[in-house]
BAZA-729104 format. One record per atom (N, C-alpha, C): residue in one letter; x, y, z. Coordinates in steps of 0.02 Angstrom, whole numbers, plus 50000, padded with zeros to 5 digits. Layout:
BEGIN
AXYZ
...
REM end
This chain:
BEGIN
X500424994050000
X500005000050000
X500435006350000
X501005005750038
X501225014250042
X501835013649962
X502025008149947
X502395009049866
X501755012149855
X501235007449830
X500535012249792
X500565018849789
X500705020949844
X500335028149884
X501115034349884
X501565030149842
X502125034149825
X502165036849744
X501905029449720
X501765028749655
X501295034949642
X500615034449658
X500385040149636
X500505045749667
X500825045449724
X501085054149752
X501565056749670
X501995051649644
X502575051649606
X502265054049548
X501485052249525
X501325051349475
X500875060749455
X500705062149523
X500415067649527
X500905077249521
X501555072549562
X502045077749539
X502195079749473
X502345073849436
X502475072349355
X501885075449325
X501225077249348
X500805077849300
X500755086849290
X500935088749364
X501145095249366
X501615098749340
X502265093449321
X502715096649317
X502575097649218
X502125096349199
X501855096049126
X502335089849100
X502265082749124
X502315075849087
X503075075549078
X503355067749087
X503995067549090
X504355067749016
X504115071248974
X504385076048918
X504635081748940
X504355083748978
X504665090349012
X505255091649059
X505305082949063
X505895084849131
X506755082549097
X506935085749096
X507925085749076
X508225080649152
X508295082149184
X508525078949223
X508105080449317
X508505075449344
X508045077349401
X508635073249460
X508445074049525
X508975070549570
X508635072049648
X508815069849688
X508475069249771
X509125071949834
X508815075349888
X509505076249937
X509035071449985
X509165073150045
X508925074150093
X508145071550126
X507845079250102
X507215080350084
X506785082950033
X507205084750000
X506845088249895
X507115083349852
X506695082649785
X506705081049746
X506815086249709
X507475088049662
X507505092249618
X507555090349553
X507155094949528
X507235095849452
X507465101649415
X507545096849346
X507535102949295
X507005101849255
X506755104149234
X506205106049170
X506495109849117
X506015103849065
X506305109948995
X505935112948971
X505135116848997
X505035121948989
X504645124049041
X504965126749078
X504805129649160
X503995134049138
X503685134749092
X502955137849080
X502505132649095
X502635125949072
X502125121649089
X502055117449161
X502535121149190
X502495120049263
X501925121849288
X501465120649340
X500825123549376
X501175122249429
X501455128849456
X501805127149521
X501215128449588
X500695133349584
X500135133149624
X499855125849631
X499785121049581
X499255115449601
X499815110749605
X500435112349608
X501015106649628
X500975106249687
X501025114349721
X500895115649811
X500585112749848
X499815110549798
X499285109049842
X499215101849818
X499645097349785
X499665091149783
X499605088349848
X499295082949897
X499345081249960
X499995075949960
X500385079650007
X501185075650005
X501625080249985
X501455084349965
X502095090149942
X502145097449994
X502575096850034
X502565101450086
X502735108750055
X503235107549996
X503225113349993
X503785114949923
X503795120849878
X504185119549836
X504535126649831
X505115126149791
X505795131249785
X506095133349740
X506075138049672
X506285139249635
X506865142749632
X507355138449615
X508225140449608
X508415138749539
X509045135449538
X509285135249482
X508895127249442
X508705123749520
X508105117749473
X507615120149517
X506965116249496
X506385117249558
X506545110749598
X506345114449664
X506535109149719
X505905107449745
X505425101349755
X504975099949782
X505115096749847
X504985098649887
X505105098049973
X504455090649990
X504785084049994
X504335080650008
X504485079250082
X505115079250133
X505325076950208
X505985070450176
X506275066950247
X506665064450238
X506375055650230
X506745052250196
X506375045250200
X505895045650146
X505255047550161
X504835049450101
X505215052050023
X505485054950025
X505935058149946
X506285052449927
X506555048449963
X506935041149939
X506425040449874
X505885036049922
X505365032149906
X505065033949842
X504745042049842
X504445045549780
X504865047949713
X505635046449738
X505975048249689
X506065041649646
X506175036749670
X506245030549660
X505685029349601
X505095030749628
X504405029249589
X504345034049532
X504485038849554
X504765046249495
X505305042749412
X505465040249471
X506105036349406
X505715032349371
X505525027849387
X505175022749362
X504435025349313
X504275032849331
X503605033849268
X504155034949204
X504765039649212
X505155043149176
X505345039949133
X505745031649128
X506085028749129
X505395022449076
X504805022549106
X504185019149052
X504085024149003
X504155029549005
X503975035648940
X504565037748928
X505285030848915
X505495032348860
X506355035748889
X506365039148961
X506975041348986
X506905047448984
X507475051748979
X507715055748975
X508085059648915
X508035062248872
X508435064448813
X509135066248837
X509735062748849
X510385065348859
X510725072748816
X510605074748745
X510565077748706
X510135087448738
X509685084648745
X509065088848783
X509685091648848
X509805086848886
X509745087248959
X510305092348952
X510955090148905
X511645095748921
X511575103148885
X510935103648836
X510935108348819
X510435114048876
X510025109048918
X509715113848956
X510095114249014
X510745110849043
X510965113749090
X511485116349098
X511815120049019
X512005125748996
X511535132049001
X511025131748978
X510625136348979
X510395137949051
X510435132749105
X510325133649155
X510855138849194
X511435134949183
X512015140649203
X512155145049211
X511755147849133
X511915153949091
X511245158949120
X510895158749190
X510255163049202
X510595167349239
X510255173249220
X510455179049265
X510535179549325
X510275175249354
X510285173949440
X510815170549448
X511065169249429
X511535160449434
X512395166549427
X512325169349488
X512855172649491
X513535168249494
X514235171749478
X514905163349481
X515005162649575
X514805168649614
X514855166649682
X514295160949705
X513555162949674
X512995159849714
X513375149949664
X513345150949587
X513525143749605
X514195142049619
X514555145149640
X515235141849666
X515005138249727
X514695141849783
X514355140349838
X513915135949830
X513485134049791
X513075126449759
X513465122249751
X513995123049701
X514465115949688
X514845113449754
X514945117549797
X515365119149860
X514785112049914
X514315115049916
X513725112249949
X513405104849903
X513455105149848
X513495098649819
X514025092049817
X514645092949820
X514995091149862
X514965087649911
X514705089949987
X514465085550025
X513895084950040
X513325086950012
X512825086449993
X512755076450023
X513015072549961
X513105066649958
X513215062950024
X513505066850059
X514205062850126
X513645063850166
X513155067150188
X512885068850242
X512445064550286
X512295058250237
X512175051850297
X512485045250292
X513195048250273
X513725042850324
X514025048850367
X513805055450361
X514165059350428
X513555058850478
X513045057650483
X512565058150530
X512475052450548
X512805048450513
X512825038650549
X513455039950579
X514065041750561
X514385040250596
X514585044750663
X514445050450652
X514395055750714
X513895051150767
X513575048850734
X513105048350780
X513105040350832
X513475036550805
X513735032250819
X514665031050874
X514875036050830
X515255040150890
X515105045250973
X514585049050938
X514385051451015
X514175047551059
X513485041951030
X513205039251061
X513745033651129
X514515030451069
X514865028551112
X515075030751160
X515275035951147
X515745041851213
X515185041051254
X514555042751260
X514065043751298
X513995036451361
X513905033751323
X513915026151364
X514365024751385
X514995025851372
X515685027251382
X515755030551468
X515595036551439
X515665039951518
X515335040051551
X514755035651550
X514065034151570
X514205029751610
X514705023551609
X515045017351629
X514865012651613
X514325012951558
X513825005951533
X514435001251505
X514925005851466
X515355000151448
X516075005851469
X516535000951466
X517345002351491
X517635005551425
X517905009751420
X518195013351365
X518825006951319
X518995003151375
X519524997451347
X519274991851317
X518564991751322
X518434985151302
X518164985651236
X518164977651221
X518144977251146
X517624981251091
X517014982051127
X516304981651105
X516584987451111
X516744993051151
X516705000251144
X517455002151087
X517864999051081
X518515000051034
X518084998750955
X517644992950947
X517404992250895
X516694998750877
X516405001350910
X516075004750902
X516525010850901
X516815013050921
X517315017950912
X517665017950847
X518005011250835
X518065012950761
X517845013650702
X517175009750700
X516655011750683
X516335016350641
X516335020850717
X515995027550705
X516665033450676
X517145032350695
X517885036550683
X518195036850603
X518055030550588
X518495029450516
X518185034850472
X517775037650470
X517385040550392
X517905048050418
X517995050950469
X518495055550483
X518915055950480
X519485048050482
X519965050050487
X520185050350408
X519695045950357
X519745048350281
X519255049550237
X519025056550294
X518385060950241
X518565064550204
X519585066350196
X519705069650131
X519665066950070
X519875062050061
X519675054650001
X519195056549986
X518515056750034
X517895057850002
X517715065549971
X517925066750006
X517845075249968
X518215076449917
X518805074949922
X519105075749855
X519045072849785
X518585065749784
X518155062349746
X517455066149741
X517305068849753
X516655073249751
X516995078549710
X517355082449738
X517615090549724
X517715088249630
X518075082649641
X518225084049565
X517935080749507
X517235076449540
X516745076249493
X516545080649498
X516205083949529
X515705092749547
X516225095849470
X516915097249476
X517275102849429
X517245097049366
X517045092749345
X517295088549292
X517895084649267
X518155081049332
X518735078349342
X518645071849359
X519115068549344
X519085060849364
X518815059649432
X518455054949469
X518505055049547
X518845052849562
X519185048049548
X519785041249576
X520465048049575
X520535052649534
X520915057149527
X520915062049601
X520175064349622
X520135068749659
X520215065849711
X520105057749734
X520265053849796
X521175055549817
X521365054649758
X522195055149753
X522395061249789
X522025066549757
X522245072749790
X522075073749848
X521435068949895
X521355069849982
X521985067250008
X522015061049952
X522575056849984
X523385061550001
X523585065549966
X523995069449948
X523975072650029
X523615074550039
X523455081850133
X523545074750177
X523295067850175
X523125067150245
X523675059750251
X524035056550172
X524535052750190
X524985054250240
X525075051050297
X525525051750336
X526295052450347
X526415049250286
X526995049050251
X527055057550253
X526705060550236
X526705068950212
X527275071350282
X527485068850344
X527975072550390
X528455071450376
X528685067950319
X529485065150302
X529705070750252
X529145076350238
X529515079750193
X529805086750225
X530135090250220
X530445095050249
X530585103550199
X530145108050195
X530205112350142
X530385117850195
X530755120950170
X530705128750182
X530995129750262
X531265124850274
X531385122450351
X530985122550410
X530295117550368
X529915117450421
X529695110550395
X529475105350431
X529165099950425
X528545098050417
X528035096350345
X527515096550329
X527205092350397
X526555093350418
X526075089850459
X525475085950417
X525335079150405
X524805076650360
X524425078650402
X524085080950353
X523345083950378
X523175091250379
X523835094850376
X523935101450354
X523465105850318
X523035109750329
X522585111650264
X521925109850260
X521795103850304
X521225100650305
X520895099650258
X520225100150251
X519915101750192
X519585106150146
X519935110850172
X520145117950141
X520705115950076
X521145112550091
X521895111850055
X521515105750024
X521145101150033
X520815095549995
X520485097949941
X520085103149943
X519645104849907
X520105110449858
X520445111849879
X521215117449817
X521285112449765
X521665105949801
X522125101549774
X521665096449731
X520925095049751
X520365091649725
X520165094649644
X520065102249660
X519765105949608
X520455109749549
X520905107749582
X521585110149525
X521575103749487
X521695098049535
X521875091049472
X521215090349431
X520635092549443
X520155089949371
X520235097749331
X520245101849346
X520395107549300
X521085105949249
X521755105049287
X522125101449247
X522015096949215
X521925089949224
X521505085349169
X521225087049120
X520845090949132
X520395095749090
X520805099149024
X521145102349058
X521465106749018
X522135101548973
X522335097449013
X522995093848964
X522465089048928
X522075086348932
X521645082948896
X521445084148822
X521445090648817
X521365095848772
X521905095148711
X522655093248741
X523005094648713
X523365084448678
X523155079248718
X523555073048709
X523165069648677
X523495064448614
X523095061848584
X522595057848601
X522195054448596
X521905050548609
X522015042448642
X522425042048612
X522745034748623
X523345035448674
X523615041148686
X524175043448730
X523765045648821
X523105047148804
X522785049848843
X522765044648930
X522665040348938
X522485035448998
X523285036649018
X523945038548972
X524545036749017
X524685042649037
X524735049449017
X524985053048996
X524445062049058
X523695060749047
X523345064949069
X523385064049140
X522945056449173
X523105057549242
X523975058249255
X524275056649222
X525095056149262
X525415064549261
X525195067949210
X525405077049250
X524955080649264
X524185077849290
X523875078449327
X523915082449403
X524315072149393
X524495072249474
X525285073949506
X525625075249438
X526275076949477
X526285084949478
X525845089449454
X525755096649450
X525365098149513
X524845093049525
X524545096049574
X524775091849654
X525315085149641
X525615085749702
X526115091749730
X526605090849654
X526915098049685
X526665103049711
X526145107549688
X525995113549703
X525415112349773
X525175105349790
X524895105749851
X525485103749912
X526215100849909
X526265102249968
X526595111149951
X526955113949915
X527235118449907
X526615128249929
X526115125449893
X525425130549892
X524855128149957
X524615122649915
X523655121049941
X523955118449998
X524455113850045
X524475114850115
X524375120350161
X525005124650140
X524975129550177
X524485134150161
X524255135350097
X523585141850101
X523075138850137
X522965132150120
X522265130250150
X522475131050242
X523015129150275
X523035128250329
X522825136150357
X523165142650323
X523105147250322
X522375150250340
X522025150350270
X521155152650271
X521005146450333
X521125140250338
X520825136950403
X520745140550484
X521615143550475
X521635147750552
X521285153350547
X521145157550475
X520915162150495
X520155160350503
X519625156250471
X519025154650505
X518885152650558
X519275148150579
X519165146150657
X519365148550704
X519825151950703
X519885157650735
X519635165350743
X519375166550686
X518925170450679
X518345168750710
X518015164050685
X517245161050721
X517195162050823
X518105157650810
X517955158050900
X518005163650936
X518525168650894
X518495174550926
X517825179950921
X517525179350870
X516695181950878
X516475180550925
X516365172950935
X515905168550984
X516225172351081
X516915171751067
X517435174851131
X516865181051135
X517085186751111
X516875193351106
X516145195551097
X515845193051047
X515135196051038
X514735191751073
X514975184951115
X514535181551180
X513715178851146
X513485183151198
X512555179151171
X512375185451095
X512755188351096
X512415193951036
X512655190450962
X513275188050961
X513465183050917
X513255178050898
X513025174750965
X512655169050949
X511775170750936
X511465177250960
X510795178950930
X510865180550857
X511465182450834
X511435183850744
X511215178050717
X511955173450738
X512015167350689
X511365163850698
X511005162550775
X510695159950763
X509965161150711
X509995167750739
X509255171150677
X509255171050620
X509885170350574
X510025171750498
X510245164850482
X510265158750540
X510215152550484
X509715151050437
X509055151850462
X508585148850425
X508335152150373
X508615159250333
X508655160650266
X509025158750232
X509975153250243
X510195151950233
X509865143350205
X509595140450242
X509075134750232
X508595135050170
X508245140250155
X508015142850126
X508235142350034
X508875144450045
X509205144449976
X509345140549961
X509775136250020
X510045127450015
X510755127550033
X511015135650033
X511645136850051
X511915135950099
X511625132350151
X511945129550227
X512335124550215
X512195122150158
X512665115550152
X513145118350143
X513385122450131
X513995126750105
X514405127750171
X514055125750253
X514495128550299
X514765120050318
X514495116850288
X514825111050305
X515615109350298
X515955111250260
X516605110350275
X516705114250321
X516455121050352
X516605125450419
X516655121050466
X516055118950473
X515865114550547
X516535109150517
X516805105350497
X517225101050493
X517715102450499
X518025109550480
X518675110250500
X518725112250569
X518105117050599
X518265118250656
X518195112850720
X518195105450698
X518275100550730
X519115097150721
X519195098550651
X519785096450624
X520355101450673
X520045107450661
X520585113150705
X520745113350787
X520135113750786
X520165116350890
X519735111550906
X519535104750894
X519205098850920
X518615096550929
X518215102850925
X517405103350935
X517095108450896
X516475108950891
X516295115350851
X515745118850873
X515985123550902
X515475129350950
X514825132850894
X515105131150804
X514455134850786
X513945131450761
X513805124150766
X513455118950738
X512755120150797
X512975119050842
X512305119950916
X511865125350922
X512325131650893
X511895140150888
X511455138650816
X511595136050766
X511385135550700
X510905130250720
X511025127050758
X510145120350745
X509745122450798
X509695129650820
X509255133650855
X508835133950810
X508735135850740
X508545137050704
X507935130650671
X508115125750677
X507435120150665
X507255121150743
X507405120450784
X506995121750845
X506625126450858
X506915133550839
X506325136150852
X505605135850805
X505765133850726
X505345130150689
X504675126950707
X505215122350757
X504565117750804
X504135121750852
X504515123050887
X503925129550930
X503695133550886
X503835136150822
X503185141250814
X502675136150767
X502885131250736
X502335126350731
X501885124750779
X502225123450831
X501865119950875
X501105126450903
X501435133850906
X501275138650913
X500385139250864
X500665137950801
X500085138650740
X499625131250734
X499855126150763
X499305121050762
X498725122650824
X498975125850865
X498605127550923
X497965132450922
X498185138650858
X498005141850834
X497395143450796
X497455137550718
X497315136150693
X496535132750678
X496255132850630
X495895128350636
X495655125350583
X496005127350541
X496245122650466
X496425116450457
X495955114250448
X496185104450437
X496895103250409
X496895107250339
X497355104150305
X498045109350332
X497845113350369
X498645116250400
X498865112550469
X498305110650490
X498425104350561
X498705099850525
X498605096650469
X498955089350456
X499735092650411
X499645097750375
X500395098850352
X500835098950408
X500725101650476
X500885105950528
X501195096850579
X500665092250573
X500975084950608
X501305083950561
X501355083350492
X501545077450472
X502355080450461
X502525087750493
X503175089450467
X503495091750540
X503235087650589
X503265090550671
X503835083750684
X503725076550654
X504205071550690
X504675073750647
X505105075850587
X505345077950546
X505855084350574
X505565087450605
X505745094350648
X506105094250713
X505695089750760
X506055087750794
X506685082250817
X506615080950758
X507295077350745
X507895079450685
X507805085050690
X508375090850673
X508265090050575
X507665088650542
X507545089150481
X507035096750488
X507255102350470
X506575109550472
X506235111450405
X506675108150335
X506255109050272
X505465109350285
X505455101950289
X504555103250280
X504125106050335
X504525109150382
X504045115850402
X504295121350404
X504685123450361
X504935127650337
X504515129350278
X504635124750233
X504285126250163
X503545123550161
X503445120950199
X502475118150209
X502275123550261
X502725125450319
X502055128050354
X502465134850375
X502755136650395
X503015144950425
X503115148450350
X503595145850298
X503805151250244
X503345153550210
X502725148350181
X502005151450158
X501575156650192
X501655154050249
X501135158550304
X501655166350309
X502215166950300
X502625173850307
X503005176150354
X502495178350396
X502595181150467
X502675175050521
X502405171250516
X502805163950555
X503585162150551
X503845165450493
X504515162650466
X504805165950520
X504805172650520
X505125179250549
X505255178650617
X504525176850657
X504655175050706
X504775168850743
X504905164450689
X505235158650716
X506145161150718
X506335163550667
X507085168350654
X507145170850745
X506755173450754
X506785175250799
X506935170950868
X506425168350863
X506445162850924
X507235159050912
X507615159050843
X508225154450851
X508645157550859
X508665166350874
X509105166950900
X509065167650965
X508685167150999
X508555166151088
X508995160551096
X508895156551071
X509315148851086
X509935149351065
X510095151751020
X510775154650987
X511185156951034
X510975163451067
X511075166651106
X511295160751169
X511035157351174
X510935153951258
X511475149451248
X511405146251182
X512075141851170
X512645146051157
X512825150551141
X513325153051153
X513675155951215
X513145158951251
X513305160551318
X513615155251348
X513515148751350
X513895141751395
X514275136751332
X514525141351301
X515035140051255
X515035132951228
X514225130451202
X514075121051195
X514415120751127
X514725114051116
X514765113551067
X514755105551045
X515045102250997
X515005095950962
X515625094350956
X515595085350947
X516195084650947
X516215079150849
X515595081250824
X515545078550757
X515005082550737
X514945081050657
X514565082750625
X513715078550619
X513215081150628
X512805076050597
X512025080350614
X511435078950604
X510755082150597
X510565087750664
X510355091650655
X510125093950728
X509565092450770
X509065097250785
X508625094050852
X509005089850893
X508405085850922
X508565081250970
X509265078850980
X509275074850908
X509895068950894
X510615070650908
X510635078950894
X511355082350907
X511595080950973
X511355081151013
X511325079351093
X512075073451095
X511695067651064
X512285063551060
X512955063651056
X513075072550993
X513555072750984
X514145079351021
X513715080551061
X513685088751109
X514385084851156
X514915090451170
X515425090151207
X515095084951280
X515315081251315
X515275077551366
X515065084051415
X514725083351467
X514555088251496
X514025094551492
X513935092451422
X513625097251392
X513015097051357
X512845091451369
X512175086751337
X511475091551354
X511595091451424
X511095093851481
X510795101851452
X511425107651447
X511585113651412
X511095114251346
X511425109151305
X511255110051235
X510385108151231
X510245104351284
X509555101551276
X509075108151310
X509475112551357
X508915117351385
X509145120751336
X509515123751303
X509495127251247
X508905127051195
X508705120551172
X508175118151121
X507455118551155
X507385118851235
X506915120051246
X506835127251260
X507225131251244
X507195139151273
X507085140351173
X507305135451120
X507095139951059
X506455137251028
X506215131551064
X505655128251064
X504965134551103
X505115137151162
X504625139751204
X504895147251162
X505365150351141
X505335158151105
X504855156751041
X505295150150997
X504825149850931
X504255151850948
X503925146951010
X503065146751019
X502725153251025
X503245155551079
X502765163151103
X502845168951062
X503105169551020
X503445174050958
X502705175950925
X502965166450890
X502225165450854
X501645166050869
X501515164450931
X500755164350956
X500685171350965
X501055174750987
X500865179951008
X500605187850968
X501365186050935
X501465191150836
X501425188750771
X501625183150775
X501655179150718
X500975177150683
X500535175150688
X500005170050677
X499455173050673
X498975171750641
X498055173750655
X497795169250584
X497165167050600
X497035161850565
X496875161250491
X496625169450475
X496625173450418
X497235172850402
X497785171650395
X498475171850355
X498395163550315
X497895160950323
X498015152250302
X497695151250259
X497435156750218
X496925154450149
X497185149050126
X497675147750111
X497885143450056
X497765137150069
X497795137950141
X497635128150176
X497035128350173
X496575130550151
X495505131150155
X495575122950143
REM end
């Protein structure tokens, strides 16, 4: 029954989006299903909205239909499968429209540098939320005394959860340089390049390289030079010379110039962000942490948060933990409270059921689909949920919480919150849980703002 009930959710999107003739390509994160269309007029993006199952949709450089997490697997899957009976996809079609896509006036070279940036790890983000999360959870039980830090069961869960860190440059650098149009097995080479250990035997300038130098700052230099190179000598070797000849000065141009350059610059821009970040956080206290926290969730919005994901990673990579991951998932929390705020409110059937069905979603650190189903439509809900996350922002910064991995917010972050600090980070979520609410209830909301849910 629920394949069925994906099938035609799948089938109803497609019919909106004007028939899978219309679609060039298409792909899933998280929680959206994005597309491209090849002629964005026969879109009916009003009766896409009000498809039941579609929380909410986003026009960028593809349209993004906001279905939640888990669910988008499922509908994309079934998506494939109408596409794929009528015939596929035109490959021909697809590269000429996502040139033309490129080429839109909006599609500034900063806004998509910052997309490809965020596409990138886009991919990684649930083996980083399995394995963060599998790591905290150990430490937790760990110092909990359920199990002995020496024993086997906790060494195996420890490693476990550890390995995807200690070679998440590999993975990024296999991303980075498909994203630029480069070999991946190529761009693995170049993580490999920052974090081989071997890298302390070399000695330049009379100082002794450190593997790991650069982090993935210097991964992502050394990632996006070797497929640009490729690129470019590719251009020039015959064909038949090509497999010996392209990857091999590839990689000896861009080993040289990464330990000689992309170590040290990347290590460079590394100190100055994380050090920068902490010295804000030092200095501007709870006012620092009321910015960041209020101006994440326009950042959500665009899709550009993914973009702070190598932040949060280096500043674990750097100084051990990361003080700005806890102020930033204020931001689905207070979400939840001003939801919680407008179901109370309310008395709209179909804004009560958008409003549950994107509440277990929310509170377990996913805020799309009430973001884009229920506060961003309604307007003034958004604003003062912004609001409510920086109260919590604020609060987590004041007791300086932070993480000791990367992985989803709400609840689940808890797991991964500095030892000691579990307790902190959790009254934090209930202080952006109770601002969201009263924001909203109070300024935010009136029941006249909900035509659209009639």
């Amino acid at each position: 029954m629920a394949g069925e009930n994906n099938k035609i959710l799948a089938e109803k999107i497609l019919k909106q989006l004007g028939g899978p003739e219309n679609i060039v390509s298409y792909t899933h994160c998280m929680t959206r299903l994005r597309v491209t269309p090849k002629d964005s007029s026969l879109i009916n993006k009003e009766e896409l909205k009000k498809v039941d199952g579609v929380l909410g949709v986003v026009v960028e450089e593809t349209l993004q239909i906001i279905l939640g997490p888990g669910k988008v697997n499922k509908v994309t899957e079934a998506f494939s499968r109408l596409i794929d009976d009528a015939g596929g996809i035109n490959l021909k079609e697809k590269a000429a429209n996502k040139k033309a896509e490129i080429n839109k006036k909006n599609a500034t070279p900063f806004k998509l540098f910052l997309r490809k940036i965020a596409s990138i790890f886009i991919p990684l983000i649930p083996a980083l939320v399995a394995s963060g999360l599998i790591t905290g959870i150990t430490k937790a039980i760990v110092q909990a005394g359920v199990l002995a830090e020496e024993s086997q069961l906790a060494i195996i869960l420890s490693v476990i959860g550890s390995g995807l860190f200690g070679y998440l440059g590999i993975l990024v650098g296999s991303n980075a340089a498909k994203e630029f149009g480069g070999s991946p097995a190529l761009g693995a080479i170049a993580g490999i390049l920052i974090i081989n250990p071997a890298v302390a035997g070399i000695h330049l300038f009379g100082t002794d390289l450190l593997p790991g130098r650069g982090g993935l700052i210097g991964v992502l230099f050394a990632a996006i030079f070797i497929a640009l190179v490729e690129k470019q000598v590719r251009k020039y070797v015959p064909t038949s010379l090509d497999l010996f000849i392209t990857p091999t000065v590839a990689l000896l141009l861009t080993g040289i110039l990464t330990y000689l350059i992309f170590m040290p610059l990347g290590g460079l821009i590394s100190d100055i962000i994380t050090k920068g970040l902490t010295s804000l956080l030092d200095i501007g206290g709870v006012v620092a942490g009321f910015v960041l926290g209020a101006t994440f969730l326009p950042l959500v919005v665009t899709g550009l948060h993914q973009g702070l994901t190598p932040i949060h990673l280096e500043l674990i990579n750097t100084i051990g933990d990361d003080p700005l991951l806890p102020i930033l998932a204020m931001g689905g929390a207070a979400q939840v409270g001003a939801a919680f705020a407008i179901y109370f409110k309310t008395k709209k059937k179909r804004l009560k059921r958008a409003i549950a069905g994107g509440l277990p979603a929310g509170i377990l650190g996913i805020g799309e689909p009430l973001i884009f189903g229920v506060t961003l439509p309604l307007g003034r809900p958004f604003l003062t949920a912004c609001l409510g996350a920086g109260v919590g922002g604020a609060f987590q910064a004041a007791f300086g919480v932070a993480t000791v991995a990367v992985g989803v917010s709400g609840i689940p972050l808890a797991f991964l919150v500095v030892t000691g600090q579990v307790f902190l980070y959790l009254a934090g979520v209930l202080i952006a849980y109770a601002a969201g609410f009263v924001f909203t209830y109070l300024f935010g909301f009136k029941d006249e703002m909900a035509g659209e849910f009639e």
